[in-house]
C-alpha positions as CSV (number, residue, x, y, z in Angstrom):
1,X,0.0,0.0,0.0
2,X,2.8,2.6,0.5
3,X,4.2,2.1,-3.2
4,X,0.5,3.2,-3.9
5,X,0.6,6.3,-1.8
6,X,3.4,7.3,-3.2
7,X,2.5,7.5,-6.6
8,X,-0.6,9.7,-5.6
9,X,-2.9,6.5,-5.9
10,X,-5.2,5.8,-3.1
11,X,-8.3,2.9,-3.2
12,X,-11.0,3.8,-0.6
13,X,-14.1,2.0,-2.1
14,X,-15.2,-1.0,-2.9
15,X,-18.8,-2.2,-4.0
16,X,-20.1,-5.6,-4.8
17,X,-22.6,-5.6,-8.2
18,X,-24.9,-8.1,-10.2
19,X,-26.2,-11.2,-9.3
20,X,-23.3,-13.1,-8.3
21,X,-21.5,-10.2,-6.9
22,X,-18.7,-9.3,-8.6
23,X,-15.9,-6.9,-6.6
24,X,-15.6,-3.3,-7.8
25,X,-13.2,-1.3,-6.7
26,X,-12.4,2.0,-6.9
27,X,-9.2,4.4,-7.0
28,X,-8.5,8.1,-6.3
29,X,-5.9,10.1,-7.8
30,X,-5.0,13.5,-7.5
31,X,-6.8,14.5,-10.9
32,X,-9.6,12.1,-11.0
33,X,-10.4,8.7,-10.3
34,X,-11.3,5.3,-11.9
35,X,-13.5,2.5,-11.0
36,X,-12.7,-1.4,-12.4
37,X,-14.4,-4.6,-12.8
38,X,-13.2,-7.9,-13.5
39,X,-16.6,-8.8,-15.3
40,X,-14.5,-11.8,-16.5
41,X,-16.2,-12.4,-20.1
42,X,-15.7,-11.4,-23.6
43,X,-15.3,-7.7,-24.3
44,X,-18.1,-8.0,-27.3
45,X,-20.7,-9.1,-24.8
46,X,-20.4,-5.7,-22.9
47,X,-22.5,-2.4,-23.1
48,X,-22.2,0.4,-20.9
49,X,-24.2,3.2,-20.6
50,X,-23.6,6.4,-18.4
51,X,-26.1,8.0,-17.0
52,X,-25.3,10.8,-14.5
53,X,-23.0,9.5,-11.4
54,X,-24.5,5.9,-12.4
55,X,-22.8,2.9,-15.2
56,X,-25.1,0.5,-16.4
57,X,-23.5,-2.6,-17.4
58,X,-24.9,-4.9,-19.2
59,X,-23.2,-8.5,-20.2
60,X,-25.0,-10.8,-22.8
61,X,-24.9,-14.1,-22.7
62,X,-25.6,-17.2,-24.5
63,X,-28.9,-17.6,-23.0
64,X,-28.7,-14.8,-20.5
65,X,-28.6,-11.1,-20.2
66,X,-27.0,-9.7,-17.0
67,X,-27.4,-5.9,-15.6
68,X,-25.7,-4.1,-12.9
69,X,-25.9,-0.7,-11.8
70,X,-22.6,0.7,-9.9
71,X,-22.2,4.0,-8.5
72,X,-19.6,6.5,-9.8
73,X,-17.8,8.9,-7.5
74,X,-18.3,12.0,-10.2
75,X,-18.7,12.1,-14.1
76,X,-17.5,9.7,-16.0
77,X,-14.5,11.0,-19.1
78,X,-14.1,7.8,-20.4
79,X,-15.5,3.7,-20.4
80,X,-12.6,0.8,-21.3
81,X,-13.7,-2.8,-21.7
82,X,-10.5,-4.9,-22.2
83,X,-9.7,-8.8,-21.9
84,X,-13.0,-8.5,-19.4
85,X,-12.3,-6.0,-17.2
86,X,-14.5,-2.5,-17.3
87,X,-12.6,0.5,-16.7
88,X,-14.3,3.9,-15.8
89,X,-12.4,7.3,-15.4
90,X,-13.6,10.6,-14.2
């Protein structure tokens, strides 16, 4: 945790979404912040929408179709998806 410090990075939060409970967590920095999710599947069955201090994520399945709302500290600038994990910065 001090190497974390150090570089300006500091994780506070953490938040449990969707059905089975996946672990969110989120950092601070001292220009913004970022929230990730190891939603572990395939980026292409991702979609994430925005809306206000809230992310919607939605994973389709085979036979299923997932949602999960998590809570953003602020505005979100920008929404990754890669090799399964979600990435949100403000």
């Amino acid at each position: 945790m001090v190497a974390n410090l150090e570089l300006g990075i500091q994780m506070n939060h953490q938040q449990f979404a969707g059905e089975n409970k996946r672990f969110v967590r989120r950092y601070d920095y001292d220009d913004g912040w970022a929230v990730a999710a190891d939603l572990q599947v395939d980026d292409e069955t991702v979609d994430v929408d925005v809306v206000g201090q809230t992310a919607i994520v939605v994973v389709e399945g085979d036979k299923r179709v997932s949602e999960a709302e998590l809570d953003l500290p602020g505005d979100a600038a920008r929404v990754d998806v890669n090799n399964g994990v979600l990435s949100i910065y403000g």
